[in-house]
Backbone as a chain_set.jsonl record, in Angstrom:
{"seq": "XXXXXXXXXXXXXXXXXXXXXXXXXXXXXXXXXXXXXXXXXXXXXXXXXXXXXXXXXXXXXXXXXXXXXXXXXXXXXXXXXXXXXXXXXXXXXXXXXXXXXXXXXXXXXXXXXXXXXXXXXXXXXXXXXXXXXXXXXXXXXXXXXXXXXXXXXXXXXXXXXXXXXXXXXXXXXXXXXXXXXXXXXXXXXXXXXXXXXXX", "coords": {"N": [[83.931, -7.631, -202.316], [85.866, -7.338, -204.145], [87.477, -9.703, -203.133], [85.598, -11.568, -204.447], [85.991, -11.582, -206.601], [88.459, -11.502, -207.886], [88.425, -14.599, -207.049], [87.106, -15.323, -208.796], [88.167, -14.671, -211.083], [90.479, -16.089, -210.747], [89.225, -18.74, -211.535], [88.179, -18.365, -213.788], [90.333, -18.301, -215.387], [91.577, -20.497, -215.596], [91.291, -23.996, -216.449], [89.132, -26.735, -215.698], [90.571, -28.929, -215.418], [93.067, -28.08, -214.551], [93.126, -27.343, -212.531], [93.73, -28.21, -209.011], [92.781, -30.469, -206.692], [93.287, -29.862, -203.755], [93.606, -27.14, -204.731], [91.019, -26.423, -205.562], [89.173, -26.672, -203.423], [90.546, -24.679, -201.322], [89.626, -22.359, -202.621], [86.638, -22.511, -202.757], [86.358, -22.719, -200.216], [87.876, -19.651, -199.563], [85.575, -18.655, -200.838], [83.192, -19.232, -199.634], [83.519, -18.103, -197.07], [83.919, -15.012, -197.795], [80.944, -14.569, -199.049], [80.011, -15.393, -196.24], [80.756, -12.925, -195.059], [79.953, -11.216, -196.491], [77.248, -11.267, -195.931], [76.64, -11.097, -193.119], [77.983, -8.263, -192.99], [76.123, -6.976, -194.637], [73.494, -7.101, -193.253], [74.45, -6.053, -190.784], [74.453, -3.613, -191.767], [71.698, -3.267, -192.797], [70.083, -3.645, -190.403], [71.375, -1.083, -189.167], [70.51, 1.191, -190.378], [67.45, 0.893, -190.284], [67.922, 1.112, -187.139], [68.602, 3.872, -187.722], [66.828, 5.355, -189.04], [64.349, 4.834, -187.393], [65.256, 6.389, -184.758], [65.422, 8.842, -185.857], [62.733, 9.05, -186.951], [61.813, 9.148, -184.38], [62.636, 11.44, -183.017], [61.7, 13.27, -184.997], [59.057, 13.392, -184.3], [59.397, 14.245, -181.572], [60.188, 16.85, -181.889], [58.454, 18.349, -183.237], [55.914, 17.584, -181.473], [57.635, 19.677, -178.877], [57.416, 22.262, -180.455], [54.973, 22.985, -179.961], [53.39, 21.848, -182.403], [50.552, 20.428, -183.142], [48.826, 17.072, -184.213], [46.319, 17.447, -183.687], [42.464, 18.085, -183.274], [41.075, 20.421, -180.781], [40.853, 19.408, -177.427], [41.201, 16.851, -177.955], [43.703, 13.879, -177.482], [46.987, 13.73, -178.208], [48.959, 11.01, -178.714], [51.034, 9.024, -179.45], [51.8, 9.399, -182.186], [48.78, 9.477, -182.813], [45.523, 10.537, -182.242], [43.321, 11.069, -179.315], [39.932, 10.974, -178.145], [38.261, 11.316, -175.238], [35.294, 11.164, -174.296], [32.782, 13.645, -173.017], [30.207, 14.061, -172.698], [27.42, 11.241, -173.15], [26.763, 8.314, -174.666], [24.615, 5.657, -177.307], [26.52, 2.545, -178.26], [25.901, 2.576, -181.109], [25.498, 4.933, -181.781], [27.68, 6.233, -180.768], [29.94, 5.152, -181.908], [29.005, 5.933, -184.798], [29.303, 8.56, -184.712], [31.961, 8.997, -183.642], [33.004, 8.103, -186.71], [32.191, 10.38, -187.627], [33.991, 12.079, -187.298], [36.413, 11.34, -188.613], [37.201, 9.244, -187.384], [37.583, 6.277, -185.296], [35.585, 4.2, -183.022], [37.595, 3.347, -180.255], [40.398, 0.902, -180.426], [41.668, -0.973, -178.792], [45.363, -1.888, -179.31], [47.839, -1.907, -177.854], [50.459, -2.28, -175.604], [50.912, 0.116, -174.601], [48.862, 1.619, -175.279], [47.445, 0.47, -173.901], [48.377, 1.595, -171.083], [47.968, 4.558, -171.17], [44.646, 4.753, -171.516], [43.562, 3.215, -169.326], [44.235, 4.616, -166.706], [43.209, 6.679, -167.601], [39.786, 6.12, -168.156], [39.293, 5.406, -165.059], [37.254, 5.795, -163.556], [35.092, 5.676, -164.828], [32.737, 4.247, -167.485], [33.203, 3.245, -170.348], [32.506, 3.061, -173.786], [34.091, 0.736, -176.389], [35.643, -0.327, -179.602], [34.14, -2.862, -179.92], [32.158, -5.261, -180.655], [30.035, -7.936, -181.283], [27.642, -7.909, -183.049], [27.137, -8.412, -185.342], [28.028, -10.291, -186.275], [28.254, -12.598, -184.684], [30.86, -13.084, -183.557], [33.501, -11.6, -181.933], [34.201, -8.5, -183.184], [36.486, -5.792, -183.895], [35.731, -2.325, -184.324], [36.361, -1.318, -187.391], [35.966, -3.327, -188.725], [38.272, -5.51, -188.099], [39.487, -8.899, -187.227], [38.981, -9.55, -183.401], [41.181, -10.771, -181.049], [40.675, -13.382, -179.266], [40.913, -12.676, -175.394], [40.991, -13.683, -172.837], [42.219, -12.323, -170.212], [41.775, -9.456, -170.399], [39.314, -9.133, -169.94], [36.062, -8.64, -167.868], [35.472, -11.18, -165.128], [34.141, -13.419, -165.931], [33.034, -12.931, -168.1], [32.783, -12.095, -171.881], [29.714, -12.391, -171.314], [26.811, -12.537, -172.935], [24.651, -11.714, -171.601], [21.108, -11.905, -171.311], [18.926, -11.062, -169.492], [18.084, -8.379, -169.483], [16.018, -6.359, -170.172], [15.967, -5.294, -172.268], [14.607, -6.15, -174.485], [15.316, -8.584, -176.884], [17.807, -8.922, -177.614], [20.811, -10.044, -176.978], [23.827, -9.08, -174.887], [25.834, -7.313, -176.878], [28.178, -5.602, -177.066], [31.285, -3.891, -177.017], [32.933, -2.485, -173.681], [35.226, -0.612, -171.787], [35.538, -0.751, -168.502], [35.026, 0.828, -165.246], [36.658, -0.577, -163.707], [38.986, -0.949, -165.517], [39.027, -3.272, -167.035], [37.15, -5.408, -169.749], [33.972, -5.479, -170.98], [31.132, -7.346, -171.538], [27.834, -5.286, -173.275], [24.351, -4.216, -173.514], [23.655, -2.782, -176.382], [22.21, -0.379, -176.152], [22.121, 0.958, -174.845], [23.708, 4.348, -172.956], [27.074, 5.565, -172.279], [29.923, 7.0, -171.509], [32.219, 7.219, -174.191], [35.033, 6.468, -176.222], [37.075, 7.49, -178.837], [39.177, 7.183, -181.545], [41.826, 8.679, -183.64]], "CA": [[83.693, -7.803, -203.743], [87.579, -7.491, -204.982], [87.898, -11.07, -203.006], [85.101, -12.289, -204.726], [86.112, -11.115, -208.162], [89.557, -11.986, -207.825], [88.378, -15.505, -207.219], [85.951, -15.449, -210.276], [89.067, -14.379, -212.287], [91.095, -17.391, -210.899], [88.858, -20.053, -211.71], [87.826, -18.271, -215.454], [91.471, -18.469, -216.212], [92.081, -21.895, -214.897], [90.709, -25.083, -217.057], [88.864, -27.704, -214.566], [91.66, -30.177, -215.342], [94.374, -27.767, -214.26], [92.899, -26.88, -211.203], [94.229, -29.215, -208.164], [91.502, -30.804, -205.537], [93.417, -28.953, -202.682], [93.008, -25.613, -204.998], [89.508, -25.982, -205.249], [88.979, -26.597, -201.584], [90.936, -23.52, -200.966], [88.852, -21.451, -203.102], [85.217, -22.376, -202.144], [86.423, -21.93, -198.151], [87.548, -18.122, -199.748], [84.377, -18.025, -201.439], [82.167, -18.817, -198.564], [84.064, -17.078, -196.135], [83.465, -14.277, -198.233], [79.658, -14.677, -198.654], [79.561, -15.115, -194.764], [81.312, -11.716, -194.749], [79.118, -9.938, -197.258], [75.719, -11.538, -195.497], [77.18, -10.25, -192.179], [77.629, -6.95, -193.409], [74.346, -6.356, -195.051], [72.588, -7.37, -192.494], [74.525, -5.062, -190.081], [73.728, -2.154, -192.544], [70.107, -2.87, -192.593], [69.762, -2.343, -188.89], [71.994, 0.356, -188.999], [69.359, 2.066, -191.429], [66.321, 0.76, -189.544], [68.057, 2.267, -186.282], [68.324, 5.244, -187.791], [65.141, 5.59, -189.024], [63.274, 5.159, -185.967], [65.764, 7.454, -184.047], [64.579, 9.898, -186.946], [61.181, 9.356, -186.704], [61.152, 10.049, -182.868], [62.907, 12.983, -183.128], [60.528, 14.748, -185.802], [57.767, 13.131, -183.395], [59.409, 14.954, -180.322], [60.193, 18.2, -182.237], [57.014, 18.281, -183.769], [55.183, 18.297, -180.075], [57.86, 20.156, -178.364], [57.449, 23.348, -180.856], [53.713, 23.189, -180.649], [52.768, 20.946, -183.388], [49.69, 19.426, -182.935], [47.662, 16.953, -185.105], [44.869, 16.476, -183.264], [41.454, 18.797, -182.506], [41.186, 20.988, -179.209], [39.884, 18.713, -176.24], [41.819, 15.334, -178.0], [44.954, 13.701, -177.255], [47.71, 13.447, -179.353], [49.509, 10.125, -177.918], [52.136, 8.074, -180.086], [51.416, 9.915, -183.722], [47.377, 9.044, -182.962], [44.589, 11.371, -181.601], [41.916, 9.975, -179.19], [39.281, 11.649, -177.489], [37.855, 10.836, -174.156], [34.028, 11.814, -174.071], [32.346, 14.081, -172.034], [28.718, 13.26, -173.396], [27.2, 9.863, -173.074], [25.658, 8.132, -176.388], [24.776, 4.385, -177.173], [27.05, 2.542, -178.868], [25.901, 2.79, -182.703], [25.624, 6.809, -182.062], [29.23, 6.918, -180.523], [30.367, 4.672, -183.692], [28.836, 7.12, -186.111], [30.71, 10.237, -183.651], [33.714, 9.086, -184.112], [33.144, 8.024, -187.798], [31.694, 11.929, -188.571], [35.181, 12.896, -186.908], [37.694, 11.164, -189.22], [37.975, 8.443, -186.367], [36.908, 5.088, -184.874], [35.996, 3.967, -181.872], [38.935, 3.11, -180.033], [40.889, -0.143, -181.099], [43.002, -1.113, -177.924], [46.385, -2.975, -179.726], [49.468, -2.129, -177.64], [50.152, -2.176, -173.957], [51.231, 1.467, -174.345], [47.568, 2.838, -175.124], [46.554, 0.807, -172.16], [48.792, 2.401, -170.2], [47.407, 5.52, -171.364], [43.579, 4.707, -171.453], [43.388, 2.767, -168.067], [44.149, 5.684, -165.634], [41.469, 8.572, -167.614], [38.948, 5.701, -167.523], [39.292, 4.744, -163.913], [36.324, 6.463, -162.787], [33.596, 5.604, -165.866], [32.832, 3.19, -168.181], [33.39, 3.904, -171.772], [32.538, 2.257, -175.027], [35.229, 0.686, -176.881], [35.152, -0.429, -180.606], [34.274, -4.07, -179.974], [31.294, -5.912, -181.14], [29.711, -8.844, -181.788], [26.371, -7.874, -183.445], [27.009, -8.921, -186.714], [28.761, -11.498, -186.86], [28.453, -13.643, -183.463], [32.112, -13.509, -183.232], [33.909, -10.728, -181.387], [35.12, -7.873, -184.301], [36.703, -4.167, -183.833], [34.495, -1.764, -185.048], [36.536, -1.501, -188.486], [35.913, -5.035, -189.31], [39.04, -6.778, -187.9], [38.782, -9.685, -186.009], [39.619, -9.439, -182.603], [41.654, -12.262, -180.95], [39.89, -12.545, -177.867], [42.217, -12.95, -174.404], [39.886, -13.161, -171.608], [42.629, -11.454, -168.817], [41.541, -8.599, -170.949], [37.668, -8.975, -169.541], [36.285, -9.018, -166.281], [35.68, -12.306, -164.458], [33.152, -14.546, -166.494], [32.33, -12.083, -169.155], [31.424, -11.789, -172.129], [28.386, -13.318, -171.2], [25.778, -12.153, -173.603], [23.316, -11.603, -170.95], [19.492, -11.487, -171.968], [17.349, -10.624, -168.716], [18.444, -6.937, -168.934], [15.052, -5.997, -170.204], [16.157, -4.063, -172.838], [14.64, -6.796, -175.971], [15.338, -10.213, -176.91], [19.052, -9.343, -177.949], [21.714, -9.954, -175.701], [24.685, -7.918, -175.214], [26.976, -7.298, -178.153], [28.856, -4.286, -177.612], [31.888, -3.932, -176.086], [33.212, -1.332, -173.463], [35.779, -0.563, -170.903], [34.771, -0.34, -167.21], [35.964, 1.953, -164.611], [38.131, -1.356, -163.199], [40.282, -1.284, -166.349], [38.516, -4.492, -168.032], [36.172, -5.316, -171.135], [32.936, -5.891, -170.661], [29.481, -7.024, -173.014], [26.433, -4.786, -172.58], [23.888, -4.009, -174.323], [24.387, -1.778, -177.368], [21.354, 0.478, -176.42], [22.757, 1.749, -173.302], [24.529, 5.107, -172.86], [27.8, 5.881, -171.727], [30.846, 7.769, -172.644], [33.236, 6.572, -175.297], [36.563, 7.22, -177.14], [37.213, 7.691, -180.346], [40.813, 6.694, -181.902], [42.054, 8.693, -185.418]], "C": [[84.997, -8.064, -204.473], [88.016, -8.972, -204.515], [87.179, -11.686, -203.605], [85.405, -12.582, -206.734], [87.582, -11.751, -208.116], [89.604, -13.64, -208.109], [87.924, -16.24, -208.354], [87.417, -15.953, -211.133], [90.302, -15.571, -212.491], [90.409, -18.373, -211.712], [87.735, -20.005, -213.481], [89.055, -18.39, -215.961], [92.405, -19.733, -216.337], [91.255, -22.737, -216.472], [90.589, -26.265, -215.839], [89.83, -28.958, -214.114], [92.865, -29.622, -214.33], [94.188, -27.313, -212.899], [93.09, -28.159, -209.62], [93.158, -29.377, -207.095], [91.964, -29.737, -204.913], [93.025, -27.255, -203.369], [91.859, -25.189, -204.876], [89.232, -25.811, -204.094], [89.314, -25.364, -201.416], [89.804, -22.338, -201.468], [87.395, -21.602, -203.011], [85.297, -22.31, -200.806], [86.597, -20.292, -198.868], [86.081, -17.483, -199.838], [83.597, -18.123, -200.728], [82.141, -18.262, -197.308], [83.771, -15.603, -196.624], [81.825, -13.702, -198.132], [79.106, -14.64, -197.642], [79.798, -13.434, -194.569], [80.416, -10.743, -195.045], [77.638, -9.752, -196.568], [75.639, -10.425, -193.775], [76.884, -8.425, -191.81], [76.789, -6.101, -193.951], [73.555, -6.455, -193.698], [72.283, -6.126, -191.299], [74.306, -3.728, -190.44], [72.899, -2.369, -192.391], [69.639, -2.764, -191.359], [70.51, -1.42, -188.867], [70.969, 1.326, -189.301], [67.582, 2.031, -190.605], [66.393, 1.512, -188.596], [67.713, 3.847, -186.664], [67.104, 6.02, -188.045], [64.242, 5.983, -188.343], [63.652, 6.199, -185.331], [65.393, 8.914, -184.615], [63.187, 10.133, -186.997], [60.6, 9.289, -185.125], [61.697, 10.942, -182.441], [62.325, 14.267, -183.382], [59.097, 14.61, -184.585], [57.769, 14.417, -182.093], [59.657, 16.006, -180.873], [59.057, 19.018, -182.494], [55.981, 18.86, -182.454], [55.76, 19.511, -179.595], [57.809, 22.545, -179.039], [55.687, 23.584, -180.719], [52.772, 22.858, -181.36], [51.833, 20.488, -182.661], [48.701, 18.836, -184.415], [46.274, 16.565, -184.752], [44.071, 17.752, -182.564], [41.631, 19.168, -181.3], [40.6, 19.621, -178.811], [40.433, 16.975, -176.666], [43.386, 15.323, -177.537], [45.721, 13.117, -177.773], [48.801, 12.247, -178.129], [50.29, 8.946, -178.992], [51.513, 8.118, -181.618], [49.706, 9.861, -183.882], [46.336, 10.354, -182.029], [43.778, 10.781, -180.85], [41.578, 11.146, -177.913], [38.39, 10.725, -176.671], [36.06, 11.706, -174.002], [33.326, 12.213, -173.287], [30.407, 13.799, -172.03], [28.847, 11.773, -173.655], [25.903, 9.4, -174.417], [25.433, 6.305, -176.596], [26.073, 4.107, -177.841], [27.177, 2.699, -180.377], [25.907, 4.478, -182.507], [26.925, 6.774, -181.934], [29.788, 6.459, -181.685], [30.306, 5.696, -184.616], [29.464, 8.062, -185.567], [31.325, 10.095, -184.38], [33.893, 8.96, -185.511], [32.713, 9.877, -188.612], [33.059, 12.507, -188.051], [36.79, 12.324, -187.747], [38.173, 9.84, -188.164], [37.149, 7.242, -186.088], [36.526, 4.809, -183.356], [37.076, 2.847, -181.309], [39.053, 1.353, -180.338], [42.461, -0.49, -180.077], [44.189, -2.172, -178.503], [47.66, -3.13, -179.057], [49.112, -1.82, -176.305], [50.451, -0.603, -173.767], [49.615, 2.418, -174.157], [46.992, 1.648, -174.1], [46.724, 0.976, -170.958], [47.964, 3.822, -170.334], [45.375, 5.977, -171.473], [43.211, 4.628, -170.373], [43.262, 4.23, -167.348], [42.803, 6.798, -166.204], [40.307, 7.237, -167.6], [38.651, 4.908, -166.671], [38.077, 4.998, -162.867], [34.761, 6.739, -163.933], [33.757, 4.453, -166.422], [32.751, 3.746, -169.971], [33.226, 2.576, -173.0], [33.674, 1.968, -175.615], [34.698, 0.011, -178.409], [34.687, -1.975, -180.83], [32.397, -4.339, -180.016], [30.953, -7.549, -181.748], [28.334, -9.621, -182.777], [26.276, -8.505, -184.497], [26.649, -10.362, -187.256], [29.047, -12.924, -186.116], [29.982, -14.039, -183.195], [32.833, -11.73, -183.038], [34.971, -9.816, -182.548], [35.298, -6.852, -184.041], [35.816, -3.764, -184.823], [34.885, -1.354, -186.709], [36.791, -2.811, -189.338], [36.766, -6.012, -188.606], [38.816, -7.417, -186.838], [39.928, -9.247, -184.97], [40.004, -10.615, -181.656], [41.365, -12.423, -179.283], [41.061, -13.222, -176.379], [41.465, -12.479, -173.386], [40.604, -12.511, -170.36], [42.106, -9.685, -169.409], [40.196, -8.369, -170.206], [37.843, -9.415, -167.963], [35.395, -10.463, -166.413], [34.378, -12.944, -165.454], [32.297, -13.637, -167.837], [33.716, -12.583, -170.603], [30.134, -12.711, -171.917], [27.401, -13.23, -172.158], [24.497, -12.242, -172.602], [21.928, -11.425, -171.156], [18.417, -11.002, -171.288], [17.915, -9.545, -168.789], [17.099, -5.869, -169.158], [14.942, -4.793, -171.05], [15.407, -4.759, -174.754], [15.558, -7.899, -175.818], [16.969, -10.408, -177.441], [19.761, -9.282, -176.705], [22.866, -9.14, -175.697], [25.836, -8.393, -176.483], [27.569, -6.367, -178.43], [29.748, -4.073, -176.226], [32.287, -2.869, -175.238], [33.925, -1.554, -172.252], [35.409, -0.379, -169.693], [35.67, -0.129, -166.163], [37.107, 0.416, -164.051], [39.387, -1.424, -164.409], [40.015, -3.004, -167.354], [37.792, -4.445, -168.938], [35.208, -6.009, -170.204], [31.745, -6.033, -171.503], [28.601, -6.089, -172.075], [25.416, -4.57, -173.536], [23.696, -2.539, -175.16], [23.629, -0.035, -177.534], [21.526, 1.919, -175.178], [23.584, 2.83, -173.806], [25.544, 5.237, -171.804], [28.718, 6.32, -172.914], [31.335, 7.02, -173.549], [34.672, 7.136, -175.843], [36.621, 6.427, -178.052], [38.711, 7.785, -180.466], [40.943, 7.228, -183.499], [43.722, 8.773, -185.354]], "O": [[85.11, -8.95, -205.32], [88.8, -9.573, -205.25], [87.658, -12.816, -203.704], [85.113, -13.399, -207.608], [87.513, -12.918, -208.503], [90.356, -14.142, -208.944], [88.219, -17.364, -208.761], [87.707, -17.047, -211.618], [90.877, -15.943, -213.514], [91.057, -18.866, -212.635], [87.037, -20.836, -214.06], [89.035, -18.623, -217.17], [93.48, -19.928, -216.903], [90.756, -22.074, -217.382], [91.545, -26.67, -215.178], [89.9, -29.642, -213.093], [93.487, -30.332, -213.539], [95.136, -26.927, -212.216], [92.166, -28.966, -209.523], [92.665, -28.348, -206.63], [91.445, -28.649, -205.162], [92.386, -26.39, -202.769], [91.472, -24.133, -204.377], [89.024, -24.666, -203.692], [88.32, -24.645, -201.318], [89.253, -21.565, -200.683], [86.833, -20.534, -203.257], [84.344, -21.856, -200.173], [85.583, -19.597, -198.799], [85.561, -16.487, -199.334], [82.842, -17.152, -200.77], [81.168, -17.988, -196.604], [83.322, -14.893, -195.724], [81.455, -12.757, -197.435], [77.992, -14.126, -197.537], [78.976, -12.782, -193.925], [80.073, -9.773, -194.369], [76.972, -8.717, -196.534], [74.924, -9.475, -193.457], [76.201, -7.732, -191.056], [76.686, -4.88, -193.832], [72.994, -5.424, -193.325], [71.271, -5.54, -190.914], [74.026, -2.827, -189.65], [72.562, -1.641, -191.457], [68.82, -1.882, -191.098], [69.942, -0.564, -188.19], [70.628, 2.196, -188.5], [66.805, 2.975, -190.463], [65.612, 2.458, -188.494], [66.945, 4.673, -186.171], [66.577, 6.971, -187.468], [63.511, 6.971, -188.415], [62.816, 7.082, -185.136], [65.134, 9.902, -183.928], [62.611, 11.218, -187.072], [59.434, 9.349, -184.737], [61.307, 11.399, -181.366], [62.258, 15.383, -182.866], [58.378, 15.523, -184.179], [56.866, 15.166, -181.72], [59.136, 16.766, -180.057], [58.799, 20.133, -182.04], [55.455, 19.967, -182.339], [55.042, 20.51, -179.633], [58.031, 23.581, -178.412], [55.191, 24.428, -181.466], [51.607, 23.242, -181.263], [52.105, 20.102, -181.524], [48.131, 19.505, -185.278], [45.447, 15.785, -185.223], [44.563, 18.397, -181.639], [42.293, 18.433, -180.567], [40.015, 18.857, -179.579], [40.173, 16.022, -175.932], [44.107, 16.292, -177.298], [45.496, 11.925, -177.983], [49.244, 12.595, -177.035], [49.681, 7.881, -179.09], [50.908, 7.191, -182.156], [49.252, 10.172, -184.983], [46.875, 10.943, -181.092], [43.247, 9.814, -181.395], [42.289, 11.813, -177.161], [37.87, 9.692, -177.094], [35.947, 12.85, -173.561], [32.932, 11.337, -172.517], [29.715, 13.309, -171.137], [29.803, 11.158, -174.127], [24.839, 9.851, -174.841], [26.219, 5.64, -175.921], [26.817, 5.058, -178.08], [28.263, 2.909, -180.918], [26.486, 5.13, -183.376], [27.563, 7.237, -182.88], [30.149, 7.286, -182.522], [31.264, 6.258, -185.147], [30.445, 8.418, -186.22], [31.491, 10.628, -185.477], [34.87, 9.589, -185.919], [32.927, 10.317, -189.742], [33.246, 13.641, -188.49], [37.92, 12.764, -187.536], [39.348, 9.473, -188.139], [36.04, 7.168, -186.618], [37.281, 5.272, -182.501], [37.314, 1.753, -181.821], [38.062, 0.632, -180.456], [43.657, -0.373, -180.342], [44.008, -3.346, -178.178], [48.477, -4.01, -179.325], [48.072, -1.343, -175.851], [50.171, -0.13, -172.666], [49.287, 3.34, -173.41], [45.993, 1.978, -173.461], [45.978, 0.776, -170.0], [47.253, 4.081, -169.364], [44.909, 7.116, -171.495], [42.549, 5.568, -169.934], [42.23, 4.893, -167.46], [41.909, 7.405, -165.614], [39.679, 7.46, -166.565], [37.991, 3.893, -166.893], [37.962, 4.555, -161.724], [33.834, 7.548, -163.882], [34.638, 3.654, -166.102], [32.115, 4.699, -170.42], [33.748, 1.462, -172.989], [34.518, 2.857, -175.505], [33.49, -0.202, -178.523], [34.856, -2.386, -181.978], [31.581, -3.621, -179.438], [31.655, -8.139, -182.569], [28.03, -10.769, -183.1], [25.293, -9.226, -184.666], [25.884, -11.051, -187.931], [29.66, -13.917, -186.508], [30.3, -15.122, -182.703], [32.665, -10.842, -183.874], [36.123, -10.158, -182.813], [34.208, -6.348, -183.767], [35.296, -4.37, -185.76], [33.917, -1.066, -187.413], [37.55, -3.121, -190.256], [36.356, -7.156, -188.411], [38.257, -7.036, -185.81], [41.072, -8.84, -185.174], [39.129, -11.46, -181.469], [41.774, -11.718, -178.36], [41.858, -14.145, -176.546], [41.264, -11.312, -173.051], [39.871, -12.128, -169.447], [42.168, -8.785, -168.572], [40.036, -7.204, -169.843], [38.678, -9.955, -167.238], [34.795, -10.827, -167.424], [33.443, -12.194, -165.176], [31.168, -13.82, -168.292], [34.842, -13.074, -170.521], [29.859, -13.717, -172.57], [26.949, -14.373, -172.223], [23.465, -12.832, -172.919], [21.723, -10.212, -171.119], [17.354, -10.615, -171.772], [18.642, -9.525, -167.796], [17.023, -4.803, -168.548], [14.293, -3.759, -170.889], [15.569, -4.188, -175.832], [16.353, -8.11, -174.903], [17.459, -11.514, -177.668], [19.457, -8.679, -175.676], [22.914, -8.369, -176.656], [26.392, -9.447, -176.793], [27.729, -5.989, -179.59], [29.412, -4.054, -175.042], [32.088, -1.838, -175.881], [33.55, -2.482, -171.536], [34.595, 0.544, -169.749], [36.779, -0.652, -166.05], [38.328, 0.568, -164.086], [40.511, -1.879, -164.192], [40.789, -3.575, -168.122], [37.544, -3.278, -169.242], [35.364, -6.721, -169.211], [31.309, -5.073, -172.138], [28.535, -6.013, -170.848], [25.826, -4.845, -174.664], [23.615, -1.433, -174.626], [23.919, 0.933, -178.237], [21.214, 3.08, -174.915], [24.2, 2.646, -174.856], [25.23, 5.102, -170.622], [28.685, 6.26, -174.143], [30.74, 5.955, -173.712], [35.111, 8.28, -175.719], [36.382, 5.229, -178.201], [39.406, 8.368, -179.633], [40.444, 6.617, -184.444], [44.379, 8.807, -186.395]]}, "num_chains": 1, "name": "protein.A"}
């Protein structure tokens, strides 16, 4: 700032006549040498501040657990500031929906490879509802409205199909759910199995 002010103070005390080409030159290289300097240095402060931040907010995170803290109901699991419960009772999917909605929660909303590190292995041995649907709206939406961007290594091999001989009524499947291989799968929405719930 004192180089930038300094320069100000040259070229308010100057008159444009008295000022020499080569001076000017000189003094807009200061002045944007400067500006590189200052941009530089903000910049490196605002990650500085961001770093710290985070390093701060996984600190209170890990203090928080390691004293005991919990925010999440007996029998759930508190997993990267979020709660999610793995169900021992089997319900269709509009009952497990309403569950989790009478619990402050959704059904689950897989977005990061971390919770499907953490989902995969507990349902390796069931099949579980997940919050995905297409009843509405004929286009694949999480169960709190947003769309979901669909990425078929995510599903198993030729699904979703909307299958219709299942003999369950003239709809086809529109409800999505994890299956013990670790993939998505349609079924139909009338069917029971477990579920998890995400608050």
């Amino acid at each position: 700032m004192a180089a930038l002010n300094e320069i100000k103070n040259e070229l308010e005390g100057s008159t444009v006549q008295a000022i020499s080409h080569h001076g000017m030159m000189f003094a807009m290289i200061r002045l944007s040498s400067s500006v590189e300097s200052l941009s530089s240095k903000l910049k490196s402060t605002d990650q500085r501040v961001m770093d710290a931040l985070s390093e701060m907010k996984a600190m209170l995170e890990t203090m928080y657990v390691l004293t005991g803290g919990s925010t999440c109901e007996p029998g759930w699991t508190l997993f990267r500031s979020k709660c999610y419960l793995f169900s021992d009772d089997k319900l269709n999917w509009h009952e497990a929906r309403d569950y989790c909605r009478s619990q402050n929660a959704s059904l689950v909303k897989l977005e990061t490879k971390d919770e499907w590190a953490l989902i995969r292995p507990r349902a390796a041995s069931n099949s579980y509802w997940i919050g995905l649907t297409d009843e509405d709206t004929g286009q694949w939406r999480w169960a709190d409205g947003t769309p979901y961007v669909m990425n078929k290594d995510d599903w198993e091999v030729g699904q979703p199909d909307d299958w219709k001989n299942h003999g369950l009524g003239e709809e086809g499947e529109d409800c999505g759910h994890l299956k013990a291989a670790g993939k998505f799968n349609d079924a139909h929405c009338s069917n029971s199995m477990k579920y998890i719930c995400k608050a």
